[in-house]
N, CA, C and O of each residue as an XYZ file, in Angstrom:
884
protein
N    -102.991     94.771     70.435
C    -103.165     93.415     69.908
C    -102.975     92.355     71.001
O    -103.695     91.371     71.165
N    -101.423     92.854     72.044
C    -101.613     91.351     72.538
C    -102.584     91.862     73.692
O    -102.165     91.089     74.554
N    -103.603     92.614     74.368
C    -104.766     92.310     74.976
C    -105.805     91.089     74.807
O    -106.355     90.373     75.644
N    -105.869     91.135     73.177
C    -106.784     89.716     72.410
C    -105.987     88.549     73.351
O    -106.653     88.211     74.330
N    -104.835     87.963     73.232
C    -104.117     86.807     73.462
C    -104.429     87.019     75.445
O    -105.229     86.244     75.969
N    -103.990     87.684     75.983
C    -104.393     87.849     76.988
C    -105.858     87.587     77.586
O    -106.065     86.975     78.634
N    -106.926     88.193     76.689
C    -108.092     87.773     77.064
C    -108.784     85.971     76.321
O    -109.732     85.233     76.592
N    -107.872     85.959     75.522
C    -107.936     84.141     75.197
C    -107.580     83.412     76.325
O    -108.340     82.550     76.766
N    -106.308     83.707     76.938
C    -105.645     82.912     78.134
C    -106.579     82.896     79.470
O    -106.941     81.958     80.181
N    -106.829     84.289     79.535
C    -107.933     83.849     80.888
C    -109.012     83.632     80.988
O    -109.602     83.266     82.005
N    -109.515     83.862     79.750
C    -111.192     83.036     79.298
C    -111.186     81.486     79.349
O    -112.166     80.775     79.573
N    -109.815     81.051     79.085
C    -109.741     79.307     78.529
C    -109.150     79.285     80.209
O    -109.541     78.264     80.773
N    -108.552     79.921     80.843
C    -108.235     79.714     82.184
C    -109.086     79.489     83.027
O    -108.995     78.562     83.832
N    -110.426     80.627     82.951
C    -111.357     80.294     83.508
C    -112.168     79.084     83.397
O    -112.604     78.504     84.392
N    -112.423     78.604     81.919
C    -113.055     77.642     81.676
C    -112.581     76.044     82.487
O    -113.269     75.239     83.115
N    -111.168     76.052     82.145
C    -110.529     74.866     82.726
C    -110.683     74.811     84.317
O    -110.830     73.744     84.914
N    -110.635     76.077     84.961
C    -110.504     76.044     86.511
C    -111.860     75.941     86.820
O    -111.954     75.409     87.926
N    -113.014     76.220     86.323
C    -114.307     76.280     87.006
C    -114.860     75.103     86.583
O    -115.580     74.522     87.395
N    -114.657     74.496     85.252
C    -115.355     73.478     84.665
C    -113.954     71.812     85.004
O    -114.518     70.725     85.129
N    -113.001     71.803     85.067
C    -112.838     70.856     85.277
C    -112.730     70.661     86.676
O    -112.846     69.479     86.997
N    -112.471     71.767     87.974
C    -112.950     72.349     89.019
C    -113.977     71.407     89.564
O    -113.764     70.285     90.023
N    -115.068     71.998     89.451
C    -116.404     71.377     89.315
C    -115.884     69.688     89.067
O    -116.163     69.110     90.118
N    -115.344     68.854     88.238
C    -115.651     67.855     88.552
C    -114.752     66.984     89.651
O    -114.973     65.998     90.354
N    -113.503     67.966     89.402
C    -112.809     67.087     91.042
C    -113.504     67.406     92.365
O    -113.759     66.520     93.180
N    -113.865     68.952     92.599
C    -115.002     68.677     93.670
C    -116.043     68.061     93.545
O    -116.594     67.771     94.607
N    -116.462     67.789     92.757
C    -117.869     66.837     93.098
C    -117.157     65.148     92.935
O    -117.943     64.236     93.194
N    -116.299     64.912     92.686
C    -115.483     63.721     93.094
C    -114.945     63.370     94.573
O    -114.858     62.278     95.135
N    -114.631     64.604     94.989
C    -114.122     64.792     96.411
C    -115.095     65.110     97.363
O    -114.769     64.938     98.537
N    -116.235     65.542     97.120
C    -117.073     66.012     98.082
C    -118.185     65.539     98.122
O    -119.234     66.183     98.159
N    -118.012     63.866     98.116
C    -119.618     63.378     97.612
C    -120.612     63.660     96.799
O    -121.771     63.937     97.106
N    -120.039     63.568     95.548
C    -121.106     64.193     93.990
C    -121.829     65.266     94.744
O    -123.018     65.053     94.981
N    -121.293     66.391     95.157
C    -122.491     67.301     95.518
C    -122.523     67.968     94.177
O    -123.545     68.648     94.264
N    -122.140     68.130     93.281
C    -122.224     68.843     92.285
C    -123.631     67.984     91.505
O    -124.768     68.405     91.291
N    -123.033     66.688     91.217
C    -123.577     65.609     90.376
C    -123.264     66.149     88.708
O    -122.631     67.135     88.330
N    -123.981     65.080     87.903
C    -123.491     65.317     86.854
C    -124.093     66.458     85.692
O    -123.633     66.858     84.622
N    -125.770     66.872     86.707
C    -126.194     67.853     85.555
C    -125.464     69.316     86.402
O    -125.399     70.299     85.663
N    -125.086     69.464     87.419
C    -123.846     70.398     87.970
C    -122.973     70.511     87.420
O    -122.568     71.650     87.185
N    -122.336     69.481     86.997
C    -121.097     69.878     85.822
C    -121.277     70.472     84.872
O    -120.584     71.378     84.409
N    -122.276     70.007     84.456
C    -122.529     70.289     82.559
C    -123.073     71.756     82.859
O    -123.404     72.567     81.995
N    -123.104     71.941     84.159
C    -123.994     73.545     84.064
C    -123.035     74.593     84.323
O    -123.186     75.671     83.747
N    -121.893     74.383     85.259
C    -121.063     75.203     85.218
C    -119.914     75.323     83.967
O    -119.243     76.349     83.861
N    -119.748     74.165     83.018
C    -118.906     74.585     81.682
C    -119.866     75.081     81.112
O    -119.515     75.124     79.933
N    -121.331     75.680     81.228
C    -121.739     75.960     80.312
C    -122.015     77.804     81.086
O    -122.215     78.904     80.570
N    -121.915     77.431     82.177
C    -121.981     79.018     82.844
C    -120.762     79.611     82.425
O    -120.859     80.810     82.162
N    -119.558     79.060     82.281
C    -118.354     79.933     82.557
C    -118.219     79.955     81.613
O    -117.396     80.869     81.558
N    -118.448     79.493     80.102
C    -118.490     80.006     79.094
C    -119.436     80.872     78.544
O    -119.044     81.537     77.586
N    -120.295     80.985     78.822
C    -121.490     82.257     78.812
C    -121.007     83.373     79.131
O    -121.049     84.391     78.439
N    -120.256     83.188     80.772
C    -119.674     84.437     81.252
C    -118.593     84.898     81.195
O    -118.250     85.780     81.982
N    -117.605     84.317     80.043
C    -116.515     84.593     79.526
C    -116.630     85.390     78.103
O    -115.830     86.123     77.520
N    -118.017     84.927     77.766
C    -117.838     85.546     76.169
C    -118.509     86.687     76.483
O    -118.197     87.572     75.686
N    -119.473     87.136     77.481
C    -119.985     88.521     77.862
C    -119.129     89.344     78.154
O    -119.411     90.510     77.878
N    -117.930     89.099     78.736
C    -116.257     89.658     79.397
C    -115.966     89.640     77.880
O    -116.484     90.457     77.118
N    -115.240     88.814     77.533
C    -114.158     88.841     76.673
C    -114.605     88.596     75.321
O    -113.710     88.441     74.490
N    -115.977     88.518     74.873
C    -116.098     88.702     73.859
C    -115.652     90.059     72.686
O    -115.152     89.989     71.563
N    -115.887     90.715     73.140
C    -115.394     92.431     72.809
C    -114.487     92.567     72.098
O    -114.416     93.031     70.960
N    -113.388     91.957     73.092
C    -112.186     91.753     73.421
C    -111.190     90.730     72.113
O    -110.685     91.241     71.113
N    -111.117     89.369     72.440
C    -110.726     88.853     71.657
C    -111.873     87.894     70.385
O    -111.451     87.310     69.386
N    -113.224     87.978     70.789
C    -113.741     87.091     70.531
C    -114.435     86.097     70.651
O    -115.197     85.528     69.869
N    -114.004     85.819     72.142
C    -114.157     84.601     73.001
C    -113.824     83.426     72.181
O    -114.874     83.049     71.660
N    -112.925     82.742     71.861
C    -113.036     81.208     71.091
C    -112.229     80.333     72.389
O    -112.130     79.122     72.193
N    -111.844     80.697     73.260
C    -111.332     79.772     74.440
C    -111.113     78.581     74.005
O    -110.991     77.640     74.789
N    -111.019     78.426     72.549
C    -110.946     76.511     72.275
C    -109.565     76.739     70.859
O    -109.707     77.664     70.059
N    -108.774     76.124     70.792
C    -108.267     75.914     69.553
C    -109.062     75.569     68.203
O    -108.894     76.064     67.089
N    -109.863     74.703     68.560
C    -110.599     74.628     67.568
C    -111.573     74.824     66.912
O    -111.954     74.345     65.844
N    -112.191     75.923     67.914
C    -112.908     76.880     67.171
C    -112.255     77.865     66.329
O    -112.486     78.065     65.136
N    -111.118     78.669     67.336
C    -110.362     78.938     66.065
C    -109.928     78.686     64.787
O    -109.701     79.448     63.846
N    -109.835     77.278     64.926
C    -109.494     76.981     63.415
C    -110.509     76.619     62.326
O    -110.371     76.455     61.114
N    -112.059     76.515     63.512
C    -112.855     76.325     62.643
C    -113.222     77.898     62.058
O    -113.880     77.916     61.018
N    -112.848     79.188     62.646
C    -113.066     80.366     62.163
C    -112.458     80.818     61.104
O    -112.912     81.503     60.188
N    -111.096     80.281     61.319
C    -109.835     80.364     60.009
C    -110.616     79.590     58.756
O    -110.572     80.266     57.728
N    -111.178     78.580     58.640
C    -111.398     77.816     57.667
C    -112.842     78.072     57.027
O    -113.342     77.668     55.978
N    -113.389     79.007     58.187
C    -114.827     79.774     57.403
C    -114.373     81.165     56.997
O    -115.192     82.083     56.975
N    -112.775     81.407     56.591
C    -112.164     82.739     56.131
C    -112.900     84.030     57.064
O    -113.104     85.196     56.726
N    -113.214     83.310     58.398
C    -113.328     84.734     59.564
C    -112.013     85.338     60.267
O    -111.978     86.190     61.155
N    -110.922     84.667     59.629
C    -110.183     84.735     61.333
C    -108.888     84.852     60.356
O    -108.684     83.827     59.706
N    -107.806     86.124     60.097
C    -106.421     86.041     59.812
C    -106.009     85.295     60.186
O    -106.379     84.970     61.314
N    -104.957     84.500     59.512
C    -104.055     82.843     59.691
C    -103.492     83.508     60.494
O    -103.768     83.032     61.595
N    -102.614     84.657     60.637
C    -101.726     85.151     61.643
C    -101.674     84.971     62.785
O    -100.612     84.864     63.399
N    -103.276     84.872     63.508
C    -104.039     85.024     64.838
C    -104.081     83.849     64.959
O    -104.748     83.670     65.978
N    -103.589     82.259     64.290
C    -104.307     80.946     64.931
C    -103.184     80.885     65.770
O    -103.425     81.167     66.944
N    -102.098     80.614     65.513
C    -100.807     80.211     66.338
C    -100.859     81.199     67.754
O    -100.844     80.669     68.865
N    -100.927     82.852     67.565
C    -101.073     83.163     68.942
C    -102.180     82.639     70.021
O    -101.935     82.187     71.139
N    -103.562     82.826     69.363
C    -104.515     82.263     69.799
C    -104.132     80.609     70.693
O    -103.964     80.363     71.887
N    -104.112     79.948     69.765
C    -104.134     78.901     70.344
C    -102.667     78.456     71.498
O    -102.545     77.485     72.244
N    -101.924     79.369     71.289
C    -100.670     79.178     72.372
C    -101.267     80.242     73.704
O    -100.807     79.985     74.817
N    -102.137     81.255     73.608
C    -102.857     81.696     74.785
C    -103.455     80.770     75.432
O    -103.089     80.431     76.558
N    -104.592     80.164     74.726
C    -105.666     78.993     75.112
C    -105.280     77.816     76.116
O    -105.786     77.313     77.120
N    -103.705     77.558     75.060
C    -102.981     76.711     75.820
C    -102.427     76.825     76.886
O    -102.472     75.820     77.594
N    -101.848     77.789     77.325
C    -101.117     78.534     78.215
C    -102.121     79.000     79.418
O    -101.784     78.941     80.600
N    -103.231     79.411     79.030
C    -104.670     79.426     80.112
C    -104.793     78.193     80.748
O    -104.827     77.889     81.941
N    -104.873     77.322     79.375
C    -105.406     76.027     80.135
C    -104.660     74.944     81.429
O    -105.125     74.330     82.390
N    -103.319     75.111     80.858
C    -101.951     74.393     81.685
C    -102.060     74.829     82.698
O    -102.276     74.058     83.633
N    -101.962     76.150     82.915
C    -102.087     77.218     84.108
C    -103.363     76.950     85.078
O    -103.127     76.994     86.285
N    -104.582     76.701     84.696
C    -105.604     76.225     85.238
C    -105.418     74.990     85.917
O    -105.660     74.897     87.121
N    -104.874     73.725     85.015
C    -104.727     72.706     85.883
C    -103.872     72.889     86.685
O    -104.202     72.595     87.835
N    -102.488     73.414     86.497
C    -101.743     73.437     87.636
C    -102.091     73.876     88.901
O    -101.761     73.280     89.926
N    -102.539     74.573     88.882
C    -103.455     75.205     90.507
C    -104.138     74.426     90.864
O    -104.127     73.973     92.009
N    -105.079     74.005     89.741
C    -105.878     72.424     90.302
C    -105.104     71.405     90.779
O    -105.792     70.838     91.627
N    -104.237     70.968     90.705
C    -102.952     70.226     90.897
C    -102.855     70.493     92.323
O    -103.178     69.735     93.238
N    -102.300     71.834     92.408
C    -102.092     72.477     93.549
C    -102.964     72.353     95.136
O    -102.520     71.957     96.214
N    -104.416     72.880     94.769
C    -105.249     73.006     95.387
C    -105.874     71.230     95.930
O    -106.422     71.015     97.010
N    -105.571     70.080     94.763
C    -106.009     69.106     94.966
C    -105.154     67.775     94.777
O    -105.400     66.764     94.120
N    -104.045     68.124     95.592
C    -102.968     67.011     94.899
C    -103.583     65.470     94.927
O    -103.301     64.574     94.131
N    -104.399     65.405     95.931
C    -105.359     63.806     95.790
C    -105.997     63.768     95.010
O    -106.606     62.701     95.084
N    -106.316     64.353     94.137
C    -107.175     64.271     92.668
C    -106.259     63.559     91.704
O    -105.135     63.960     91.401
N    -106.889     62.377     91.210
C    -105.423     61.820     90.125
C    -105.704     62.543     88.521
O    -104.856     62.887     87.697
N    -106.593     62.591     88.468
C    -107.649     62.640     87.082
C    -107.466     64.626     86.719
O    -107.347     65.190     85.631
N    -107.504     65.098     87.846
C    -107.905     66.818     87.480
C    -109.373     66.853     86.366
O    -109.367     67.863     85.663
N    -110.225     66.190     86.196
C    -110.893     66.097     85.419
C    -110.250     65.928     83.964
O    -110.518     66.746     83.084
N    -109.524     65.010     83.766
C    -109.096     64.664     82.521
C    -109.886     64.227     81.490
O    -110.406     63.283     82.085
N    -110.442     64.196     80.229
C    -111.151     63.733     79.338
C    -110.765     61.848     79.021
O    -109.712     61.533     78.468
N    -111.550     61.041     79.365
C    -111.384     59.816     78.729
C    -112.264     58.992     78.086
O    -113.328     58.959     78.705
N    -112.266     58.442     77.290
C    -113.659     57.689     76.941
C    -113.963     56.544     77.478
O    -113.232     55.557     77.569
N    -115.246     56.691     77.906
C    -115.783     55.547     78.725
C    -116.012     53.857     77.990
O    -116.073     52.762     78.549
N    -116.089     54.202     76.659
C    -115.984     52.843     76.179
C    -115.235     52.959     74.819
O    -114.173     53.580     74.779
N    -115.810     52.325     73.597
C    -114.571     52.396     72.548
C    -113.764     53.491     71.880
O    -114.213     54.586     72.221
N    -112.904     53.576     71.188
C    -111.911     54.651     70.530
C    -112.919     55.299     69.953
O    -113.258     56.472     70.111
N    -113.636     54.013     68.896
C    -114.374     54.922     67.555
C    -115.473     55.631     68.120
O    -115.760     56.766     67.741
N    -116.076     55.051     68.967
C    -117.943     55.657     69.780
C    -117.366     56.983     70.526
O    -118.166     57.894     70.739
N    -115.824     57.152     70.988
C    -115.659     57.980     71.820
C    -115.253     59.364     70.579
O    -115.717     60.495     70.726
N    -114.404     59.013     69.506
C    -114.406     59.699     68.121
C    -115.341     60.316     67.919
O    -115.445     61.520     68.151
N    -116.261     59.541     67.411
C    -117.569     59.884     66.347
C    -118.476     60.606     67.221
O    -119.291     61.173     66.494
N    -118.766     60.902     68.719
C    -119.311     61.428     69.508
C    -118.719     62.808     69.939
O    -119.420     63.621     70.540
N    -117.280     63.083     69.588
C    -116.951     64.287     70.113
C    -116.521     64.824     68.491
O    -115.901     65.887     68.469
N    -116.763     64.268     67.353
C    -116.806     64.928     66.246
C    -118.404     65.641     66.202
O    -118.711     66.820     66.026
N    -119.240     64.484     66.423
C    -120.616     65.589     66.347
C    -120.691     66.573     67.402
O    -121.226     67.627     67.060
N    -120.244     66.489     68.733
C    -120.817     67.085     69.699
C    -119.870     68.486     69.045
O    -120.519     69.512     69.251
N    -118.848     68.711     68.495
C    -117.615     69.776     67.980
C    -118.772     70.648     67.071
O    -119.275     71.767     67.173
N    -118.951     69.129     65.821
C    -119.890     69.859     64.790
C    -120.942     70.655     65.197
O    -120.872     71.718     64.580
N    -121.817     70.634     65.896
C    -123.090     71.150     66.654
C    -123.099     72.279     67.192
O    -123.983     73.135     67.155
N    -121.719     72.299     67.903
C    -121.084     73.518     68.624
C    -120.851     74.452     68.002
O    -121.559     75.456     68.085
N    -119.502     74.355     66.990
C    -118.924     75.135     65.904
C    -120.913     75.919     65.080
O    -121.058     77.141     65.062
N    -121.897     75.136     64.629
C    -122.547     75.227     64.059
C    -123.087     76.431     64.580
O    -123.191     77.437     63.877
N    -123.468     76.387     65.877
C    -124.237     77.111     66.364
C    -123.298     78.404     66.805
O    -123.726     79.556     66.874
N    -122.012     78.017     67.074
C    -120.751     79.862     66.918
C    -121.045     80.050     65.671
O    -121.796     80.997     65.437
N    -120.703     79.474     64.870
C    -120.906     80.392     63.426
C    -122.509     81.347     63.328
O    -122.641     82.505     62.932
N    -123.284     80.667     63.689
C    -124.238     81.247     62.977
C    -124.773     82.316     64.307
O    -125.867     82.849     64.126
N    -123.993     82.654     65.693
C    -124.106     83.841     66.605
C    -123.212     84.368     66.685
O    -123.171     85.197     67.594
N    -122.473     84.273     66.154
C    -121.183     85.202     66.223
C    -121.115     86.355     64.932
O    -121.744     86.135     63.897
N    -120.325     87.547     65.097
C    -119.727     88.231     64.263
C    -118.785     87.983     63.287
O    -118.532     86.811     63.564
N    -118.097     88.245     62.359
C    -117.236     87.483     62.476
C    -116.365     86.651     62.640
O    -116.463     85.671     61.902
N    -115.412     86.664     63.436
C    -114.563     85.881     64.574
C    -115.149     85.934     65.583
O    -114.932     85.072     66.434
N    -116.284     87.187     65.864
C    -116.386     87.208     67.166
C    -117.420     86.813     67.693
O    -118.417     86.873     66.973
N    -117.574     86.361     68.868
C    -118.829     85.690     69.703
C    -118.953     86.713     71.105
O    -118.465     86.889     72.221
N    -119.858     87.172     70.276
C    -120.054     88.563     71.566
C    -121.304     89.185     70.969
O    -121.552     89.025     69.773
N    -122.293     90.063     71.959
C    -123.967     90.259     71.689
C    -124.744     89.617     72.490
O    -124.380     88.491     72.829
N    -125.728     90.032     72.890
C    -127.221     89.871     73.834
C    -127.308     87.797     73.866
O    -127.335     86.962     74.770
N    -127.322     87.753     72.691
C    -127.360     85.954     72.347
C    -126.570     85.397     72.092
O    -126.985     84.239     72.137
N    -125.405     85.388     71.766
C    -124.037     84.115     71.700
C    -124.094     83.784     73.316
O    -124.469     82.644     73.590
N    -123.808     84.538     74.262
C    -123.562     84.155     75.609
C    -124.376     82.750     75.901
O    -124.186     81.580     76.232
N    -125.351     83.625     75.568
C    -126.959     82.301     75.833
C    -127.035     80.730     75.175
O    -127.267     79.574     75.529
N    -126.623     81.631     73.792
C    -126.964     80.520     73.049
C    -125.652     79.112     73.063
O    -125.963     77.953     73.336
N    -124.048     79.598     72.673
C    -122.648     78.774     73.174
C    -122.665     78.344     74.611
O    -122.109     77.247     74.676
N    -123.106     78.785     75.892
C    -123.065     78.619     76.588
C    -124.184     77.428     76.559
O    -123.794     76.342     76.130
N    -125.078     77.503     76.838
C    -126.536     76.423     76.801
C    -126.048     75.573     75.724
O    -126.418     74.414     75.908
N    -125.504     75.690     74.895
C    -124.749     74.416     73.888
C    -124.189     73.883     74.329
O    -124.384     72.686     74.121
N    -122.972     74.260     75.346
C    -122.015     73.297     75.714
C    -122.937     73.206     77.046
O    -123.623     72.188     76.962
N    -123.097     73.656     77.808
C    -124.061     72.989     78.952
C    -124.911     71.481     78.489
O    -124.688     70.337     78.886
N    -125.889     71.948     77.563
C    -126.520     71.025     76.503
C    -125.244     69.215     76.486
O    -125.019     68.199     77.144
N    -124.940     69.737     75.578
C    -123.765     68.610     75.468
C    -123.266     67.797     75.889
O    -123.256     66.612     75.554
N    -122.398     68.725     77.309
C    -121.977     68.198     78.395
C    -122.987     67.117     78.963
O    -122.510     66.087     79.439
N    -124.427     67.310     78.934
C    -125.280     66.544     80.026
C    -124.952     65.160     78.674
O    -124.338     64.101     78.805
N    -125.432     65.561     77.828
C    -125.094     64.260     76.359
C    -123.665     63.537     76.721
O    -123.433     62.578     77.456
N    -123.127     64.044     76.230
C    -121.756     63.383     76.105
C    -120.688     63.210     76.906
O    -119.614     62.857     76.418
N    -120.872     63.490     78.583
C    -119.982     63.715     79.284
C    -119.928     62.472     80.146
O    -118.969     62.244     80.884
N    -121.241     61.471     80.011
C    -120.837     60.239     80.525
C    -119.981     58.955     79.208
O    -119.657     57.786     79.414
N    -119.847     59.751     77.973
C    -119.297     58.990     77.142
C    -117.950     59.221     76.891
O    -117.086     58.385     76.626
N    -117.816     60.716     77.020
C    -116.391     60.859     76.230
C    -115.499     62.098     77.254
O    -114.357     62.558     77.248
N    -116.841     62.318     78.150
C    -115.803     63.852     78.850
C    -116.472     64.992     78.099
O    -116.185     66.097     78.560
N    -117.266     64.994     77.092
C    -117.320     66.020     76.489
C    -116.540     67.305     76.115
O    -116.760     68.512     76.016
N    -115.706     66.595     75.986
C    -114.338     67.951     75.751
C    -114.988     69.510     74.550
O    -115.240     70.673     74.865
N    -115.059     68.817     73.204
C    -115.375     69.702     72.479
C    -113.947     70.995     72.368
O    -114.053     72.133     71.912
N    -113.068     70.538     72.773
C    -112.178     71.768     72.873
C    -111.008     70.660     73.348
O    -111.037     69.704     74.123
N    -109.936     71.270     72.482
C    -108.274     70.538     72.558
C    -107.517     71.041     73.905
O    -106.812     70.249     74.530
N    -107.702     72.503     74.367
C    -106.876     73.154     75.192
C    -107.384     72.547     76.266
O    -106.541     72.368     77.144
N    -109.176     71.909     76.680
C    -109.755     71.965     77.539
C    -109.488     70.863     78.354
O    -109.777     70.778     79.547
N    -108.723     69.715     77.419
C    -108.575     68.352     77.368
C    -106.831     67.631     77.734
O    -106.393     66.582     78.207
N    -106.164     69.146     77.089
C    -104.764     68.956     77.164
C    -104.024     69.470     79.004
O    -103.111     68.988     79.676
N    -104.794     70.403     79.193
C    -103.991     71.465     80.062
C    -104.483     70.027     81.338
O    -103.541     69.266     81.559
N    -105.642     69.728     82.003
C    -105.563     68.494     82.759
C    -105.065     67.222     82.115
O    -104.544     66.334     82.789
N    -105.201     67.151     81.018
C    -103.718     65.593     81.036
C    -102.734     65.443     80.955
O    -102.204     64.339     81.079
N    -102.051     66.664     80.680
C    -100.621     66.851     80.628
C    -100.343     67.167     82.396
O     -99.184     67.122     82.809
N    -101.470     67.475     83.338
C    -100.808     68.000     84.282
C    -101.031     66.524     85.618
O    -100.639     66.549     86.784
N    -101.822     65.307     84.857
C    -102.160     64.433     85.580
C    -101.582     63.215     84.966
O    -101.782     62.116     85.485
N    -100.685     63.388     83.596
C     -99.896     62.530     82.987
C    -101.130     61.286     82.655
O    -101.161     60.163     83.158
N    -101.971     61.790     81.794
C    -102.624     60.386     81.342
C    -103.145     61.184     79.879
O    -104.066     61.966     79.642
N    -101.964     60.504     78.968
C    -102.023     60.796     78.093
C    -102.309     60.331     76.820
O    -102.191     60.971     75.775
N    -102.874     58.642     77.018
C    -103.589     57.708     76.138
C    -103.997     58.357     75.233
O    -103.242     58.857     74.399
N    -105.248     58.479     75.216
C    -106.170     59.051     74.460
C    -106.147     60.769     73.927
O    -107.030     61.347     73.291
N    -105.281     61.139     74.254
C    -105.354     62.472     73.986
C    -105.591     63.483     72.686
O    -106.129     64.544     72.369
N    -104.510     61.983     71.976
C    -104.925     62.045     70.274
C    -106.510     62.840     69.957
O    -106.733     63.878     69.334
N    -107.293     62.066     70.528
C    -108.689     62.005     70.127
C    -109.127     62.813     70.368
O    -110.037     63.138     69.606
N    -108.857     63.703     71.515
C    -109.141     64.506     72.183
C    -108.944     66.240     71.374
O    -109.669     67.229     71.483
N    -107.702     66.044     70.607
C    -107.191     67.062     69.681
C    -107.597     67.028     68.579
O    -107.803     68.025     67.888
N    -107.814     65.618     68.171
C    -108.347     65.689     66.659
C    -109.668     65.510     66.304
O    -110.163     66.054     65.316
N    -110.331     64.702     67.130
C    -111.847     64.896     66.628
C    -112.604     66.487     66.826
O    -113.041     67.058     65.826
N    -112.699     67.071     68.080
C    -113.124     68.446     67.510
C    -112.869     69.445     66.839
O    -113.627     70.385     66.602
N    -111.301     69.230     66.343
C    -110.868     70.359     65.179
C    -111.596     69.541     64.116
O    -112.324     70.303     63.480
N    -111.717     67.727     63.485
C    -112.093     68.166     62.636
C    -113.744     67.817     62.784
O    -114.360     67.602     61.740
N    -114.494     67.758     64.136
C    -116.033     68.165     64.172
C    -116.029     69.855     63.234
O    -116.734     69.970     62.232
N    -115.408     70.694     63.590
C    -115.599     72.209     64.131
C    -115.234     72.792     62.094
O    -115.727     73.597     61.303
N    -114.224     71.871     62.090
C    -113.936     72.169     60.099
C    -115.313     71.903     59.662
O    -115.995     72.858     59.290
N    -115.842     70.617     59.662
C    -116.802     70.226     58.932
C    -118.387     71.155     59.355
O    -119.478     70.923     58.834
N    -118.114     72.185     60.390
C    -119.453     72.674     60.592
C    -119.494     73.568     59.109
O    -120.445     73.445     58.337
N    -118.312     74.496     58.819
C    -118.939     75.527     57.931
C    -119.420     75.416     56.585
O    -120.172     76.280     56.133
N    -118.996     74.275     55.795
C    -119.330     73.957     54.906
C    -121.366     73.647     54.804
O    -122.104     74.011     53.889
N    -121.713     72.973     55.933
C    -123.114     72.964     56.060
C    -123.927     74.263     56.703
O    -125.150     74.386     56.754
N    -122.902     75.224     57.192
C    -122.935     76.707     57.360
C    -123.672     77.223     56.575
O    -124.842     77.608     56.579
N    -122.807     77.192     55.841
C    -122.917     78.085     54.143
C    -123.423     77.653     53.350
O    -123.755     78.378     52.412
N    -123.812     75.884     53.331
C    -125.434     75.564     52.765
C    -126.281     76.132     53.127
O    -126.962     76.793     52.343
N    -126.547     76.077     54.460
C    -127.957     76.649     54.781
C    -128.310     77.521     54.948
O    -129.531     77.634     55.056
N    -127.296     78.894     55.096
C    -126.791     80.510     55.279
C    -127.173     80.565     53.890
O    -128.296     80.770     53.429
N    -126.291     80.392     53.397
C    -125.945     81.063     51.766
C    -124.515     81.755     52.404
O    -123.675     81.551     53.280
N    -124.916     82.878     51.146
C    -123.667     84.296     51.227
C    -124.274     84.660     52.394
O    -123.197     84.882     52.949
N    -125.034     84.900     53.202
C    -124.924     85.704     54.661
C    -124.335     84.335     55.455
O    -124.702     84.555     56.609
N    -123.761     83.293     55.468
C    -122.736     82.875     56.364
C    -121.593     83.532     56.983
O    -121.315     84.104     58.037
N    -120.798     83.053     55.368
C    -119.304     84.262     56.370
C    -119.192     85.079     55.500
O    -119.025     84.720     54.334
N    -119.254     86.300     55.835
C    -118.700     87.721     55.246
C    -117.921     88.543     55.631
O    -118.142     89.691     55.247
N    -116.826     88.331     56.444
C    -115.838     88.258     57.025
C    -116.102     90.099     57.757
O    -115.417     91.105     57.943
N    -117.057     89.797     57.894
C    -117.765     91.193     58.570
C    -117.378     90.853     60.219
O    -117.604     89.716     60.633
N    -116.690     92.059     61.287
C    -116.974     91.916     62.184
C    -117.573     92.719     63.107
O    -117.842     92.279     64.225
């Protein structure tokens, strides 16, 4: 069992170190990345995390996919609290090295919104919803693993990122958002950061299972 929690921690480890990674070097190194570079490597390293570790735990590297799995009755309640204290524990761990590796970085790629509370809200609730939408309907069960989730979650948040990452950071994920602001102490906004994609990611399954029917969730994995 704890292999699953293990492969949560270094899937969300990876994600944080390559994808928020990516934007302090291309901060530091004359935008060589630029901004459709960013959006391409959170969307690579999540592709190539759920091909690894899908098997495994699942791949949900986000808290709130998890909980959007719990609330489409895929996912034992038992598994949210470990889950999401792996995720977390990946993610902290990620920035800190980033920390490490870049102590002139103030930001570590921290999530902030570029202009109001609510536009920065209502933008990372849909960009959550969209996301969650499209795990539910490639995944197994809980799990996001097979020939097409890689492709398809991955190119979503790639997708996204190019959308929403000059507005809000495109977080889409609580762990992804927490582990660099807790480690760069800018912790304003963080609220938003935790709560709009858990509840983007709730509100996907209900329009799930409109448009599924009974082959939505069948708690088949």
């Amino acid at each position: 069992m704890t292999n699953r929690y293990f492969a949560e921690m270094i899937g969300t480890f990876a994600l944080v170190f390559a994808g928020c990674g990516a934007i302090v070097v291309n901060d530091l190194y004359g935008g060589s990345l630029g901004h459709l570079g960013v959006s391409l490597v959170f969307g690579l390293v999540v592709m190539a995390m759920i091909y690894a570790m899908g098997n495994i735990s699942g791949a949900h590297f986000n808290p709130a996919v998890t909980i959007g799995f719990w609330c489409a009755g895929r996912l034992d309640k038992a598994l949210i609290l470990p889950y999401i204290g792996s995720q977390l524990a990946g993610a902290i761990c990620a920035a800190a090295i980033l920390r490490f590796l870049f102590p002139e970085h103030i930001g570590l790629g921290a999530t902030m919104p570029s202009g109001s509370i609510l536009q920065a809200f209502v933008m990372e609730v849909i960009l959550s919803f969209l996301l969650m939408l499209v795990i539910l309907n490639v995944s197994t069960g809980h799990m996001e693993k097979g020939i097409t989730a890689g492709i398809a979650i991955g190119g979503t948040v790639a997708l996204e990122a190019m959308i929403g990452g000059p507005v809000t950071g495109a977080s889409m994920n609580p762990a992804r958002s927490i582990g660099p602001a807790l480690l760069s102490w800018q912790l304003s906004t963080l609220w938003l950061y935790i709560a709009a994609p858990i509840v983007g990611m709730v509100l996907a399954y209900p329009w799930c299972k409109w448009i599924q029917g009974k082959d939505c969730c069948d708690n088949s994995e």
